[in-house]
MIZAMI-833416 format. One record per atom (N, C-alpha, C, O): residue in three letters; x, y, z. Coordinates in steps of 0.05 Angstrom, whole numbers, padded with zeros to 5 digits, always signed. Layout:
REM residues N
AlaXYZ/...
This chain:
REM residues 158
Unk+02587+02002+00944/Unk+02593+01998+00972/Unk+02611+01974+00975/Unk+02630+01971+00991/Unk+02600+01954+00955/Unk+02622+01931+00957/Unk+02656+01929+00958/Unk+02674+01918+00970/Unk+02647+01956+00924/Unk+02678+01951+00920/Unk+02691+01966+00942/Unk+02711+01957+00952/Unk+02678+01991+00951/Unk+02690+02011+00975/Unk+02707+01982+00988/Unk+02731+01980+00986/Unk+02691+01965+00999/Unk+02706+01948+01025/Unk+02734+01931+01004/Unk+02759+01935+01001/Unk+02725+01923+00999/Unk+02745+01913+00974/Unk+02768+01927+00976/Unk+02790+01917+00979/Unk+02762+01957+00976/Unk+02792+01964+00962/Unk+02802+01973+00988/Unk+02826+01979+00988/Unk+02784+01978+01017/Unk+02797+01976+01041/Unk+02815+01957+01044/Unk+02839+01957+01045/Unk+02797+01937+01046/Unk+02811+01909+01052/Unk+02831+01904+01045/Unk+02847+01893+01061/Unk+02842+01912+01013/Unk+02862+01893+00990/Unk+02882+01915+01002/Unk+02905+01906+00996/Unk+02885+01933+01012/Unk+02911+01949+01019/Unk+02915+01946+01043/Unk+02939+01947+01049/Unk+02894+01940+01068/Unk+02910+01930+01094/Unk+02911+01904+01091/Unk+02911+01896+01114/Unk+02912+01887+01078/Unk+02922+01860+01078/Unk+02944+01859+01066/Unk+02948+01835+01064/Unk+02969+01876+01054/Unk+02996+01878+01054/Unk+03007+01888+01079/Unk+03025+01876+01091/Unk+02998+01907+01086/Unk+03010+01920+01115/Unk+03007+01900+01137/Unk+03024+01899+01155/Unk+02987+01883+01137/Unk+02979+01864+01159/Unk+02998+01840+01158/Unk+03007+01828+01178/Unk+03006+01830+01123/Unk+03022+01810+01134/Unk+03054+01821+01140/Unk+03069+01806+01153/Unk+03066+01852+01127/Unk+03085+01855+01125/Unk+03089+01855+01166/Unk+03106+01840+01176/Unk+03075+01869+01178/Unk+03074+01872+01205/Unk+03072+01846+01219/Unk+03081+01843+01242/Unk+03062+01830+01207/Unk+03069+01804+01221/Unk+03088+01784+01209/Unk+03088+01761+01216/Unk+03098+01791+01197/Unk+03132+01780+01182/Unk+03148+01796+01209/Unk+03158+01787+01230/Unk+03145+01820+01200/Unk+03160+01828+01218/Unk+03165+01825+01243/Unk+03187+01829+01252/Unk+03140+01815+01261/Unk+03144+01807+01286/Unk+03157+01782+01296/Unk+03171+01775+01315/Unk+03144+01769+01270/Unk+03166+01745+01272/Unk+03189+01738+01273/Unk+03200+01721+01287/Unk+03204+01764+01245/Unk+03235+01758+01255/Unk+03242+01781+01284/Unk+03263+01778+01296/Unk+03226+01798+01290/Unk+03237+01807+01316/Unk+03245+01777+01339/Unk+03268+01769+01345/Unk+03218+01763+01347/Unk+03222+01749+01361/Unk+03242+01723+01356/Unk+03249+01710+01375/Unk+03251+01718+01330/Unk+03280+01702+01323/Unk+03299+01716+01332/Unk+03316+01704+01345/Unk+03301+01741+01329/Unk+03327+01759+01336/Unk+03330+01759+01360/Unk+03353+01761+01366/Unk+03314+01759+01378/Unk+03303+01763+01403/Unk+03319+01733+01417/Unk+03341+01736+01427/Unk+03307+01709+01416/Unk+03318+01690+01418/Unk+03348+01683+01396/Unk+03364+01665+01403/Unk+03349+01691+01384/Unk+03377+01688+01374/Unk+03401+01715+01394/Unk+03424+01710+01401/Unk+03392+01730+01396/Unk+03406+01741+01417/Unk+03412+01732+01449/Unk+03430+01737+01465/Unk+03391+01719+01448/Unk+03392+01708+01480/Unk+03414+01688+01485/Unk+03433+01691+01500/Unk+03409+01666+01470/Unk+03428+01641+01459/Unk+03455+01660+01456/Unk+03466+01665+01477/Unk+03465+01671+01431/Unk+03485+01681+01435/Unk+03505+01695+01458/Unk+03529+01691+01461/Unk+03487+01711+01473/Unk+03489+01720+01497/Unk+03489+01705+01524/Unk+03490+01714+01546/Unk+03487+01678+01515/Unk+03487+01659+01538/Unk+03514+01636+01529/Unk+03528+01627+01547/Unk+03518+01631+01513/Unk+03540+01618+01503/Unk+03570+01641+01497/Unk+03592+01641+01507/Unk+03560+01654+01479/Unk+03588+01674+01477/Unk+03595+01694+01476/Unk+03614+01705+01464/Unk+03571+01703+01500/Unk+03575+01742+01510/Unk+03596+01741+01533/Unk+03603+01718+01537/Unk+03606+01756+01545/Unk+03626+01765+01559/Unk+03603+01756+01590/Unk+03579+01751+01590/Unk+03624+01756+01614/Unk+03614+01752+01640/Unk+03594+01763+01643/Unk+03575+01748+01640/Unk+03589+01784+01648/Unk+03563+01799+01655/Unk+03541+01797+01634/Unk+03518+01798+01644/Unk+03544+01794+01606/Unk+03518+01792+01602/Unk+03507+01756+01598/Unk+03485+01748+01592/Unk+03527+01744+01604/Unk+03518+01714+01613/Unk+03500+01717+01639/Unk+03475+01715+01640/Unk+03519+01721+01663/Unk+03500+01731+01684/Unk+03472+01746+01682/Unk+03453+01738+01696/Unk+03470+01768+01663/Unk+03445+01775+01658/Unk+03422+01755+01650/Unk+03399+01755+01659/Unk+03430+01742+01635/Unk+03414+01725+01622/Unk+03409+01701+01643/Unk+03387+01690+01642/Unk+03426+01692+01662/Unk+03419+01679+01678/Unk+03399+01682+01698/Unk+03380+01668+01706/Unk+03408+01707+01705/Unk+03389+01723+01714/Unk+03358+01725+01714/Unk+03341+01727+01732/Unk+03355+01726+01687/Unk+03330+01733+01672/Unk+03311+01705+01678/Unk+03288+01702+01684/Unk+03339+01683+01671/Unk+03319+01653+01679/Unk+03309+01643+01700/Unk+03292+01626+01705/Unk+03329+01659+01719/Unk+03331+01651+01745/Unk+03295+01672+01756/Unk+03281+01666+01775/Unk+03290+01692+01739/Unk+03264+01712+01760/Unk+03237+01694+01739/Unk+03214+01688+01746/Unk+03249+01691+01717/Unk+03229+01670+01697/Unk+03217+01644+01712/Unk+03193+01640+01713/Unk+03232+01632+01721/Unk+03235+01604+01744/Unk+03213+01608+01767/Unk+03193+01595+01775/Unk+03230+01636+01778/Unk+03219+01648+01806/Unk+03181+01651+01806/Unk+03164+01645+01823/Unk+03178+01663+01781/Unk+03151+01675+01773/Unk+03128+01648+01769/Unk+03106+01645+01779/Unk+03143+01628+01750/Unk+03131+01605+01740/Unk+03123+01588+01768/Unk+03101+01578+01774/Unk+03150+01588+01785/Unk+03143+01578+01819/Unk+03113+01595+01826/Unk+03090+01585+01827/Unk+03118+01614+01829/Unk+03100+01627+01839/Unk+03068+01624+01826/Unk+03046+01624+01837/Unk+03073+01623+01805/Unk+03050+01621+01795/Unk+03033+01592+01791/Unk+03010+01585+01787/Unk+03055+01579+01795/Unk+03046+01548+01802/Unk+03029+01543+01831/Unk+03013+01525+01835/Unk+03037+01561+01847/Unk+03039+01551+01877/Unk+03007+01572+01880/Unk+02990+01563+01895/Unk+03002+01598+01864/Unk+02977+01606+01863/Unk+02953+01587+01855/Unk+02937+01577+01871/Unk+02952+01584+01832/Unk+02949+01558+01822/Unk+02932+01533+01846/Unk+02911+01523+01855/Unk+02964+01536+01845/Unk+02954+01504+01867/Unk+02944+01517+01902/Unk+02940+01503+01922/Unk+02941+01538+01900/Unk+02924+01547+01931/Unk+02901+01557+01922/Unk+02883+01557+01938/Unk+02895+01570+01891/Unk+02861+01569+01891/Unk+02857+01541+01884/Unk+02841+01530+01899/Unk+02863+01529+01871/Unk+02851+01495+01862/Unk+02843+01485+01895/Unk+02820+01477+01900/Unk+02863+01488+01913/Unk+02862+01474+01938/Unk+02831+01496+01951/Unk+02810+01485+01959/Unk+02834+01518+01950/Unk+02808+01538+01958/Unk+02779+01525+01948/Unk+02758+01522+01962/Unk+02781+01519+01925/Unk+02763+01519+01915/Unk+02757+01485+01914/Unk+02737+01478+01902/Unk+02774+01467+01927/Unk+02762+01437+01939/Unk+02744+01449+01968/Unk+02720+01450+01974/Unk+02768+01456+01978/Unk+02751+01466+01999/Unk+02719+01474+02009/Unk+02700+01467+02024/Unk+02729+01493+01987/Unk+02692+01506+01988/Unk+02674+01481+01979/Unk+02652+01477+01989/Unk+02685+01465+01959/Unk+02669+01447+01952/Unk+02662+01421+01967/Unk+02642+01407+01962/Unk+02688+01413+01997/Unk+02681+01394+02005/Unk+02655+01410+02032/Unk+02634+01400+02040/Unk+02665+01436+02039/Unk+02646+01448+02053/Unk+02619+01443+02044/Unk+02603+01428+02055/Unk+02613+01457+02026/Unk+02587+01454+02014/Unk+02576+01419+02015/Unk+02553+01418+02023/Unk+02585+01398+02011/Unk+02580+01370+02012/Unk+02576+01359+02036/Unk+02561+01340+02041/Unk+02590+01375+02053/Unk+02581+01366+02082/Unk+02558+01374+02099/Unk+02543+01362+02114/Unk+02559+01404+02092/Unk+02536+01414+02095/Unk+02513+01404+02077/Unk+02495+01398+02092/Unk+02509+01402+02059/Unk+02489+01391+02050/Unk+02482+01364+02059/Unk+02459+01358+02067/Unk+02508+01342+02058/Unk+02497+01327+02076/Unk+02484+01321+02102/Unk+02471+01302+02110/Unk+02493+01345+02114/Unk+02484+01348+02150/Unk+02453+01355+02136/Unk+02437+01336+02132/Unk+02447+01386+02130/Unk+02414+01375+02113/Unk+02400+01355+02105/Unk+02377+01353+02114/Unk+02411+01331+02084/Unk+02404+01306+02077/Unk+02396+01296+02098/Unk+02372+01290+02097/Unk+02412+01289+02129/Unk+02407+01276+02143/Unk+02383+01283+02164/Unk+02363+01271+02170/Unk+02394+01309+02174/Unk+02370+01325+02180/Unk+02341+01316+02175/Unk+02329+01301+02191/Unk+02331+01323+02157/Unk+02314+01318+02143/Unk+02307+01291+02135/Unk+02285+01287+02126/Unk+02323+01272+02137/Unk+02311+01240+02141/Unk+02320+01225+02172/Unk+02324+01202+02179/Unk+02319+01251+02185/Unk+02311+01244+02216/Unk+02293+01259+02224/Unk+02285+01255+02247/Unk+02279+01283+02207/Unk+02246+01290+02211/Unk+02233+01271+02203/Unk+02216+01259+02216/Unk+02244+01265+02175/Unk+02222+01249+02163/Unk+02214+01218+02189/Unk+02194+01213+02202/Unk+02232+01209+02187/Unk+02227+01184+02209/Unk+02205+01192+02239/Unk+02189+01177+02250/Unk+02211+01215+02246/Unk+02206+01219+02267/Unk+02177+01230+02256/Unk+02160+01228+02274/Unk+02165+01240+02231/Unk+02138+01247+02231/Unk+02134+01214+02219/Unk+02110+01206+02219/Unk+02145+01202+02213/Unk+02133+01164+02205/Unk+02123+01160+02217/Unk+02099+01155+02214/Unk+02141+01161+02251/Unk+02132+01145+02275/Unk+02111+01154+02282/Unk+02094+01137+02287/Unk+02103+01179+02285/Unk+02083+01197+02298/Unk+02057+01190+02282/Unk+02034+01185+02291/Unk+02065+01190+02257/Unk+02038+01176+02237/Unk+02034+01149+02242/Unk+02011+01144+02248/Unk+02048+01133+02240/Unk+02040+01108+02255/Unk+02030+01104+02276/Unk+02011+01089+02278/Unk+02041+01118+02295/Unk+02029+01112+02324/Unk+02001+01120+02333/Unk+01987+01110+02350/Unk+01994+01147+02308/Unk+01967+01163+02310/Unk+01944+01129+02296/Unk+01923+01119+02305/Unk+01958+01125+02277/Unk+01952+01106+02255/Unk+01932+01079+02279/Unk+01909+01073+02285/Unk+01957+01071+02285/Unk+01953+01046+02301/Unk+01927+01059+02330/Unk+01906+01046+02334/Unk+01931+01078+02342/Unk+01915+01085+02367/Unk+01888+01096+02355/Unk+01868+01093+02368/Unk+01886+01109+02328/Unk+01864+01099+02315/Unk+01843+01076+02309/Unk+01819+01076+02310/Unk+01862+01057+02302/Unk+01849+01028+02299/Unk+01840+01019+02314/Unk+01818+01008+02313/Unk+01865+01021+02344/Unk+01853+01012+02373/Unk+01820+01025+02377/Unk+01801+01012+02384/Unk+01819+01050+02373/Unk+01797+01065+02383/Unk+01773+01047+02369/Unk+01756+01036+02383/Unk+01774+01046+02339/Unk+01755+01037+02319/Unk+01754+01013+02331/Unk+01733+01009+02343/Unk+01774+00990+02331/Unk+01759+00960+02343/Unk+01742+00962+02370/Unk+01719+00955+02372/Unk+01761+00975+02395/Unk+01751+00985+02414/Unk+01709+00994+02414/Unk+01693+00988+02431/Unk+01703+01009+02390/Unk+01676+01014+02392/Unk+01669+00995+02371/Unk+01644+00992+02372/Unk+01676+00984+02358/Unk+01663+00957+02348/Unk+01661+00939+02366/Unk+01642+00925+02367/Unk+01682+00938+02383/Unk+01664+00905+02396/Unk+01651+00915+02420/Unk+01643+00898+02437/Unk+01644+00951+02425/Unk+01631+00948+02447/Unk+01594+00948+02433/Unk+01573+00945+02446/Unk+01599+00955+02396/Unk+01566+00956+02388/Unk+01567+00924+02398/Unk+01554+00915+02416/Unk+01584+00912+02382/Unk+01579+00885+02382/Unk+01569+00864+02402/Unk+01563+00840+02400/Unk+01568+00887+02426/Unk+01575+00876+02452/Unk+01539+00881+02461/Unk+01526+00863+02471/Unk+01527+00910+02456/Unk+01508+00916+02454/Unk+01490+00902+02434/Unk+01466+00900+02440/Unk+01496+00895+02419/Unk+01471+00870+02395/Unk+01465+00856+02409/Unk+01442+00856+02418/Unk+01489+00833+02419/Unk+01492+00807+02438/Unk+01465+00820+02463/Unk+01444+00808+02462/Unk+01468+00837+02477/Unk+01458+00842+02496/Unk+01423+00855+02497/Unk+01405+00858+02514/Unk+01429+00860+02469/Unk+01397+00864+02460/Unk+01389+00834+02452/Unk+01370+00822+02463/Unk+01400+00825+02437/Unk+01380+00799+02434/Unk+01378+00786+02451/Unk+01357+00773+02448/Unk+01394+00781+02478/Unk+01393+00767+02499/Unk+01354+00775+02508/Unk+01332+00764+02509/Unk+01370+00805+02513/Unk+01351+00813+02515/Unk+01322+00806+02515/Unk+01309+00800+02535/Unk+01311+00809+02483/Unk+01300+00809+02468/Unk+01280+00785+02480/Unk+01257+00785+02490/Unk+01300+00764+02474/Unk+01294+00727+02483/Unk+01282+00728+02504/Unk+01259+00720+02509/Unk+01300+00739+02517/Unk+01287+00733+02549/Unk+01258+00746+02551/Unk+01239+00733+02561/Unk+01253+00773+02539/Unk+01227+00787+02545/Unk+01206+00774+02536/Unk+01186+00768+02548/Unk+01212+00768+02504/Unk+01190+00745+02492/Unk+01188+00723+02474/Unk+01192+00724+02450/Unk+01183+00706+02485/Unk+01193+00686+02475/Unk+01181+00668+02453/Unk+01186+00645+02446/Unk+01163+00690+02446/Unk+01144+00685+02415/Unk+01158+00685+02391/Unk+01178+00699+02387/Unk+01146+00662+02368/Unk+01151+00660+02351/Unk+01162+00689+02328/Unk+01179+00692+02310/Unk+01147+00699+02336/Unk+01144+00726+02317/Unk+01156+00743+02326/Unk+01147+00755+02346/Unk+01186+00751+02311/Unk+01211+00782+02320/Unk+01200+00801+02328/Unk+01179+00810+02319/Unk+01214+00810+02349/Unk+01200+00838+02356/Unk+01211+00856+02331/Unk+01222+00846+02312/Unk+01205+00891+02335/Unk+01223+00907+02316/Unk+01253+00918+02328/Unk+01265+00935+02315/Unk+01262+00909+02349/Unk+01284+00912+02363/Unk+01300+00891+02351/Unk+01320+00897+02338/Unk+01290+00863+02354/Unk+01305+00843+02342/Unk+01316+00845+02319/Unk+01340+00844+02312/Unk+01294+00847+02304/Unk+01301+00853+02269/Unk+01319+00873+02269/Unk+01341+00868+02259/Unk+01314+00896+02277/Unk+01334+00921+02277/Unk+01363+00908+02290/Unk+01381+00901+02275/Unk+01364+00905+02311/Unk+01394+00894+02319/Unk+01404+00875+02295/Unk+01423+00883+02282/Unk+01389+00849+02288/Unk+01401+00835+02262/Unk+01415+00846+02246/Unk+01439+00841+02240/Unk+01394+00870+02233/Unk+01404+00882+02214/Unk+01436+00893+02217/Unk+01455+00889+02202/Unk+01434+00907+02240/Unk+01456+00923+02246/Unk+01483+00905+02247/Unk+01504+00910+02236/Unk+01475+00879+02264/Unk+01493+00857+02262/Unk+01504+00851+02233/Unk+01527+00853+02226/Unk+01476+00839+02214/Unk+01496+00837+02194/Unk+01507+00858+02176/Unk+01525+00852+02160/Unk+01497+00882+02176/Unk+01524+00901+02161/Unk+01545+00906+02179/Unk+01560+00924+02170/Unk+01550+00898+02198/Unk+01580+00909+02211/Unk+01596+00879+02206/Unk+01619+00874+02215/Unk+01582+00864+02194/Unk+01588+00833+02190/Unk+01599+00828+02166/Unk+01613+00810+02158/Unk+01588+00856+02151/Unk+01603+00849+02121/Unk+01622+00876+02119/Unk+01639+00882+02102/Unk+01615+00886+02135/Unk+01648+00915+02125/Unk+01665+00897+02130/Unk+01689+00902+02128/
């Protein structure tokens, strides 16, 4: 099987380079005709050849100016997309602010509420022990007293 490829190979590898020799001197001939035909062919086929440079020119214009209108298309789309995305970016860190504030404000009218019933227990202890005093004025706590204390001092140490 090996040699099979082998002996494919070893006979189109003469034909392969003779075919590309050959193309080579086509395209010398090719440009050696042109030159000639532009320096010391008769009127018309100078003109031809001018010709030829002149739609060569025309094409390369053109194809430059394609070129340069997708390159320009395709900023486009790209500054589009950046702006838009930015308008999103912003968007979205003017929700965000706006649920901040809302959490804060819930935040803070919270706290108000919580001090608000702390100093009204606080307010209720004071008013029991007043209390308390006034009803008896014996050595020995009632169980109201002790209970209010108590209550006093753990809201004394949170």
């Amino acid at each position: 099987m090996q040699e099979n490829i082998k002996s494919r190979n070893s006979s189109a590898t003469p034909r392969n380079s003779d075919r590309k020799l050959h193309g080579k001197r086509e395209a010398y001939k090719r440009r050696n005709d042109m030159y000639v035909k532009a320096m010391y062919g008769n009127t018309l086929e100078k003109e031809e050849v001018r010709q030829d440079s002149r739609t060569a020119l025309l094409q390369q214009i053109k194809d430059k100016d394609m070129a340069d209108k997708s390159a320009m298309t395709e900023k486009t789309k790209e500054s589009d997309f950046a702006i838009s995305y930015d308008r999103i970016c912003l968007q979205q860190d003017k929700e965000d602010r706006i649920n901040r504030r809302a959490y804060l404000q819930q935040f803070r009218d919270e706290n108000k509420r919580l001090m608000e019933v702390r100093a009204d227990q606080l307010k209720k202890i004071t008013q029991a022990k007043a209390y308390g005093r006034e009803k008896s004025s014996s050595a020995k706590p009632s169980k109201l007293e002790s209970h209010t204390a108590l209550i006093t001092y753990k809201l004394q140490t949170q």
